[in-house]
TILUMKE-231297 format. One record per residue: residue number from 1; residue in three letters; x, y negated, z negated of N, C-alpha, C, O, CB in turn. Coordinates in steps of 0.001 Angstrom, whole numbers, always signed. Atoms other than C-alpha are relative to their C-alpha. Glycine has a CB too. Layout:
N
<num: NUM; residuo: ALA; n_u: X; n_v: Y; n_w: Z; ca_u: X; ca_v: Y; ca_w: Z; c_u: X; c_v: Y; c_w: Z; o_u: X; o_v: Y; o_w: Z; cb_u: X; cb_v: Y; cb_w: Z>
...
This chain:
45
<num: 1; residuo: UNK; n_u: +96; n_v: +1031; n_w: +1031; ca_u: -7861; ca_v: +84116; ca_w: -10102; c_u: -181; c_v: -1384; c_w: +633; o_u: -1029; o_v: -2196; o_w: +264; cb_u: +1255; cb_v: +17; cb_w: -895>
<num: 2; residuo: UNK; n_u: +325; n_v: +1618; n_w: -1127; ca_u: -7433; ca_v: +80917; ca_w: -7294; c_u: -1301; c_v: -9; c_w: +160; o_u: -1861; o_v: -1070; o_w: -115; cb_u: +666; cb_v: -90; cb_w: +1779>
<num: 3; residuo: UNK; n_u: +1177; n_v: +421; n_w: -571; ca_u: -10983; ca_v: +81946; ca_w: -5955; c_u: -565; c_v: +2; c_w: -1241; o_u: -1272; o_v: -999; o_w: -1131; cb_u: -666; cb_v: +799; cb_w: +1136>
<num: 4; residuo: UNK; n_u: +983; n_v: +342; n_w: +903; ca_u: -12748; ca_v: +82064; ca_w: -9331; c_u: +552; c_v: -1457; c_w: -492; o_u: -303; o_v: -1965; o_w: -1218; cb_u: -186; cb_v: +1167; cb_w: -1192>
<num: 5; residuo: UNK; n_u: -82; n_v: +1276; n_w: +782; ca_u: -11039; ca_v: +78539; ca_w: -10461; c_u: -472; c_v: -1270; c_w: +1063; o_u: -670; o_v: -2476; o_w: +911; cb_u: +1671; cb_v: -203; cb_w: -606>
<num: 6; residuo: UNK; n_u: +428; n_v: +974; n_w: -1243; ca_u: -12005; ca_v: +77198; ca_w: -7056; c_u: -1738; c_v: +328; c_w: -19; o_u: -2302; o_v: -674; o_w: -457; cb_u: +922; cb_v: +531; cb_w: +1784>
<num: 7; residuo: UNK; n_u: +1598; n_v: -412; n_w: +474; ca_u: -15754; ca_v: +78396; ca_w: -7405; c_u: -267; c_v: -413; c_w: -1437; o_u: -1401; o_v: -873; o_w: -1566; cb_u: -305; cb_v: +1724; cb_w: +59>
<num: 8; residuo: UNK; n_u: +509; n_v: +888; n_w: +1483; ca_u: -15935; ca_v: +77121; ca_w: -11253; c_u: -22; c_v: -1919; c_w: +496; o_u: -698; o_v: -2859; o_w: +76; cb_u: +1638; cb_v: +367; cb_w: -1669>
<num: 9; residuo: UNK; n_u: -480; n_v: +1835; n_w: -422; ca_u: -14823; ca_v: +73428; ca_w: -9699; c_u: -1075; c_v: +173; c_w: +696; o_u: -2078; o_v: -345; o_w: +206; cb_u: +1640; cb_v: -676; cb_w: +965>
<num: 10; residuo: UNK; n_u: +804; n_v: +365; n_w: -1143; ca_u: -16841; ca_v: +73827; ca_w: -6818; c_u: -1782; c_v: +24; c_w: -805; o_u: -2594; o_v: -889; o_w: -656; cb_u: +352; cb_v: +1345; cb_w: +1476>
<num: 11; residuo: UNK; n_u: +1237; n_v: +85; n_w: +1235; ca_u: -20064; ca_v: +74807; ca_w: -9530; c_u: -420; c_v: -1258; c_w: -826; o_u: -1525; o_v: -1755; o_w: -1042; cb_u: +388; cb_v: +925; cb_w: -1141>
<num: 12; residuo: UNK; n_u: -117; n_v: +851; n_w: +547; ca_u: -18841; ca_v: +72284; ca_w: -11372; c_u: -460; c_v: -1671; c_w: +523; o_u: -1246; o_v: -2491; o_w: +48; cb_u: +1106; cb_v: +309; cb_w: -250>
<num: 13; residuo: UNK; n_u: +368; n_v: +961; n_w: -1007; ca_u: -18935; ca_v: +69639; ca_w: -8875; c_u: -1474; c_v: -525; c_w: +662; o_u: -1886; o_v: -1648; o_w: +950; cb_u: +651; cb_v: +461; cb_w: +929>
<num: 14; residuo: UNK; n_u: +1361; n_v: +26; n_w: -217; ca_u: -22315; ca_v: +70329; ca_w: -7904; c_u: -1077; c_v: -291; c_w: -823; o_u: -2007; o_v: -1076; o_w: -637; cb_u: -241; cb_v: +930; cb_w: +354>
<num: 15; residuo: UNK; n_u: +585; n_v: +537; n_w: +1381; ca_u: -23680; ca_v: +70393; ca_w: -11243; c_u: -89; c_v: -1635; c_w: -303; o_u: -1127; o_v: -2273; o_w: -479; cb_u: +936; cb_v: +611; cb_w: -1150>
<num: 16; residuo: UNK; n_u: -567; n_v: +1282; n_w: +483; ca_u: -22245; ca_v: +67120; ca_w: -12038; c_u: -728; c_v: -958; c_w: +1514; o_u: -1040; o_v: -2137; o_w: +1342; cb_u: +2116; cb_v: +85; cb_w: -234>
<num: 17; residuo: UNK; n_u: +330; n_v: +1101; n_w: -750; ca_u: -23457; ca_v: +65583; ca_w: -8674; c_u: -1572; c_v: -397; c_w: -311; o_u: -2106; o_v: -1463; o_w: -614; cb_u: +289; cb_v: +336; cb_w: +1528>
<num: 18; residuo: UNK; n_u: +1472; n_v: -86; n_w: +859; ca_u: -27133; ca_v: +66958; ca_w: -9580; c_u: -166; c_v: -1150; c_w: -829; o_u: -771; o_v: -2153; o_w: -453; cb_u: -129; cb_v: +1298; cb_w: -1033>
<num: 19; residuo: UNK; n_u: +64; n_v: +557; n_w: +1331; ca_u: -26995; ca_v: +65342; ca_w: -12525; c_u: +254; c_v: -1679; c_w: -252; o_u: -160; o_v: -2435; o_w: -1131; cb_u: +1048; cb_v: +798; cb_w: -765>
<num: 20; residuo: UNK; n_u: +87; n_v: +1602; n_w: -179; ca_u: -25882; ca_v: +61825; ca_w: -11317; c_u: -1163; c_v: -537; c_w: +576; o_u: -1777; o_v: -1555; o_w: +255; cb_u: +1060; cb_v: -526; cb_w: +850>
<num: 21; residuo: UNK; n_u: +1280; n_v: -272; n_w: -1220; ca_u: -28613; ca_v: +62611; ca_w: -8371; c_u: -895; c_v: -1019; c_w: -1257; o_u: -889; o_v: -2235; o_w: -1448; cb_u: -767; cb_v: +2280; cb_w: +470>
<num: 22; residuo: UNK; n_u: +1291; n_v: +122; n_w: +1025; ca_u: -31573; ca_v: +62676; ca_w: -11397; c_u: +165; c_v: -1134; c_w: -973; o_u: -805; o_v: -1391; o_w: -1686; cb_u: -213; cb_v: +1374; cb_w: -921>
<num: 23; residuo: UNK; n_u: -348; n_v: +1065; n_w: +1065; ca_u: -30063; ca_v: +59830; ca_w: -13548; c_u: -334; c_v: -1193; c_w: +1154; o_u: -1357; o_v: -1875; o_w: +1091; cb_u: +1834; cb_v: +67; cb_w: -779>
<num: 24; residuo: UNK; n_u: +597; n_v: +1467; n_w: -914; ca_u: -29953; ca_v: +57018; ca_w: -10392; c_u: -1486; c_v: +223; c_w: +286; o_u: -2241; o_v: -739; o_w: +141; cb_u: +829; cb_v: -262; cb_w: +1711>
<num: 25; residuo: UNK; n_u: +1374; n_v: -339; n_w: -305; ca_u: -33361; ca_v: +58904; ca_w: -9357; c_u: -638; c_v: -792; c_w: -1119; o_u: -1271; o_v: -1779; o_w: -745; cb_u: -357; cb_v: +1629; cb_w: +18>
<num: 26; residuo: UNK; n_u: +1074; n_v: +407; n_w: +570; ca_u: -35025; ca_v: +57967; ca_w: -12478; c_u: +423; c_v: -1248; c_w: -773; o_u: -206; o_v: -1248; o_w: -1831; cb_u: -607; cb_v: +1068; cb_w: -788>
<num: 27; residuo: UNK; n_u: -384; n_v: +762; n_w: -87; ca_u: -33450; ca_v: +54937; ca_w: -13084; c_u: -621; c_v: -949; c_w: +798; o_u: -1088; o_v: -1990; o_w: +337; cb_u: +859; cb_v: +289; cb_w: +105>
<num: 28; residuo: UNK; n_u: +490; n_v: +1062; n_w: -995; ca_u: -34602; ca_v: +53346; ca_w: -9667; c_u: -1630; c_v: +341; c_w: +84; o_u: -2365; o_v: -645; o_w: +151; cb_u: +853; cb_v: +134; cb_w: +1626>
<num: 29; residuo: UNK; n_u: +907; n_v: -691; n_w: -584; ca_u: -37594; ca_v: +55340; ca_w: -8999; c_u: -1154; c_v: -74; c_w: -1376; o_u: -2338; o_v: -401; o_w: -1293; cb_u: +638; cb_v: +1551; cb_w: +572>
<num: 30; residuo: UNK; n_u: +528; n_v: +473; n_w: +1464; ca_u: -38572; ca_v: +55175; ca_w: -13007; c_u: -148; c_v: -1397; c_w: -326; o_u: -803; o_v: -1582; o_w: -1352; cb_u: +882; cb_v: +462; cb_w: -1044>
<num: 31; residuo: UNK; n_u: +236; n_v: +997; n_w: -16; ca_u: -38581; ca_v: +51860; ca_w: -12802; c_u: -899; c_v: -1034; c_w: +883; o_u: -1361; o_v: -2146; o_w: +627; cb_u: +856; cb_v: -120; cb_w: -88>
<num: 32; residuo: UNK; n_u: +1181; n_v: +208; n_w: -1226; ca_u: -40694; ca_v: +51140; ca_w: -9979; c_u: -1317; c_v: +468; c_w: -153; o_u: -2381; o_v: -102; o_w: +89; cb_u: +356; cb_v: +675; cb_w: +1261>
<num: 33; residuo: UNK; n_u: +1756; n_v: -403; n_w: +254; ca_u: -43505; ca_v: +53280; ca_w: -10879; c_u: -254; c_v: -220; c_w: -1647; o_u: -1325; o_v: +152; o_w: -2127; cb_u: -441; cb_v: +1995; cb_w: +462>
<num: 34; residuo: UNK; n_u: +299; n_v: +448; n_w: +1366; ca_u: -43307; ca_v: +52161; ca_w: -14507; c_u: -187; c_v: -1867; c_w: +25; o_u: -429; o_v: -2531; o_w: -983; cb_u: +1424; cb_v: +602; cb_w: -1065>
<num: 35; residuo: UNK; n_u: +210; n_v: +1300; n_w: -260; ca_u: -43523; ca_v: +48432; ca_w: -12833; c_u: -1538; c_v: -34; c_w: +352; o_u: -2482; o_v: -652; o_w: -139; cb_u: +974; cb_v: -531; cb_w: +1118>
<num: 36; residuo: UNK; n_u: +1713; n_v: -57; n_w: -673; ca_u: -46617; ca_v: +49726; ca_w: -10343; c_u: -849; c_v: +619; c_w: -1274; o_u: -2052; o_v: +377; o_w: -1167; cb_u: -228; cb_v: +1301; cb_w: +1660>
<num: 37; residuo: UNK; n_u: +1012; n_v: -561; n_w: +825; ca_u: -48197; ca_v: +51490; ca_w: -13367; c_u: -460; c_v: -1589; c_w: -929; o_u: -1596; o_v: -1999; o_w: -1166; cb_u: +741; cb_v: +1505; cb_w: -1055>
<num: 38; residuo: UNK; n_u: +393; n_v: +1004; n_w: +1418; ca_u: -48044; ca_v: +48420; ca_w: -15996; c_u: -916; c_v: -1258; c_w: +1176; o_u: -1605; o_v: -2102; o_w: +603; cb_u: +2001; cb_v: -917; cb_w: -1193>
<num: 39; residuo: UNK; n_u: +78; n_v: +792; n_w: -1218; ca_u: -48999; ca_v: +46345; ca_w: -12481; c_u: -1475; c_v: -18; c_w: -309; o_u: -2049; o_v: -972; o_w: -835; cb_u: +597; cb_v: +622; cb_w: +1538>
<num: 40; residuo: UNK; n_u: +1523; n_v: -1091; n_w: -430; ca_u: -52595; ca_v: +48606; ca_w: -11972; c_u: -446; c_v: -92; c_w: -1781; o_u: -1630; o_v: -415; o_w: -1875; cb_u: +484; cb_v: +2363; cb_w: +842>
<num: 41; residuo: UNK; n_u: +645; n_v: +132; n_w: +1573; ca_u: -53272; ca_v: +48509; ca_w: -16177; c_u: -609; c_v: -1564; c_w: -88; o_u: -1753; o_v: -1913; o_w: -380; cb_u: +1390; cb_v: +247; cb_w: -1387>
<num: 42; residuo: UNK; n_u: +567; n_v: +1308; n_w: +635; ca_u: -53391; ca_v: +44896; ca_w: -16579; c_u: -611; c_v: -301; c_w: +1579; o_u: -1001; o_v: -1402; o_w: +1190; cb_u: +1324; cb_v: -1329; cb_w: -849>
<num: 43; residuo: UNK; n_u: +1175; n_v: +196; n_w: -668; ca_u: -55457; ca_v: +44410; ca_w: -13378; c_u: -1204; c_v: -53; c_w: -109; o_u: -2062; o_v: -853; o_w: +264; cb_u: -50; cb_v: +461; cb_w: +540>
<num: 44; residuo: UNK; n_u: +1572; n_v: -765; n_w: +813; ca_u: -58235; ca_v: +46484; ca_w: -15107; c_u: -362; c_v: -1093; c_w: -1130; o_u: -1566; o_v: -1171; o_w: -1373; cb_u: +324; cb_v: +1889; cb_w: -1013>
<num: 45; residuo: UNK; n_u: +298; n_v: +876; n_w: +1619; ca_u: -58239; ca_v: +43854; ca_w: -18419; c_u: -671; c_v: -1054; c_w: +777; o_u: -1148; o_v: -2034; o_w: +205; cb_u: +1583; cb_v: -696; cb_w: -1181>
């Protein structure tokens, strides 16, 4: 019962880091290429 509540945490943990991972990712990274994109549009006008 210890090793399955220590393997749900440890799942858990990972999940949850993922998941911060993809949120700062597209946060910083979404914002940068949604800067260089609007950047490269109005160049073209």
């Amino acid at each position: 019962m210890q090793l399955a509540i220590t393997f749900i945490a440890v799942v858990a943990g990972l999940i949850l880091s993922l998941a911060v991972a993809l949120v700062t990712e597209e946060l910083i990274f979404g914002q940068i290429m949604r800067t260089f994109f609007h950047r490269q549009t109005m160049s073209h006008k």
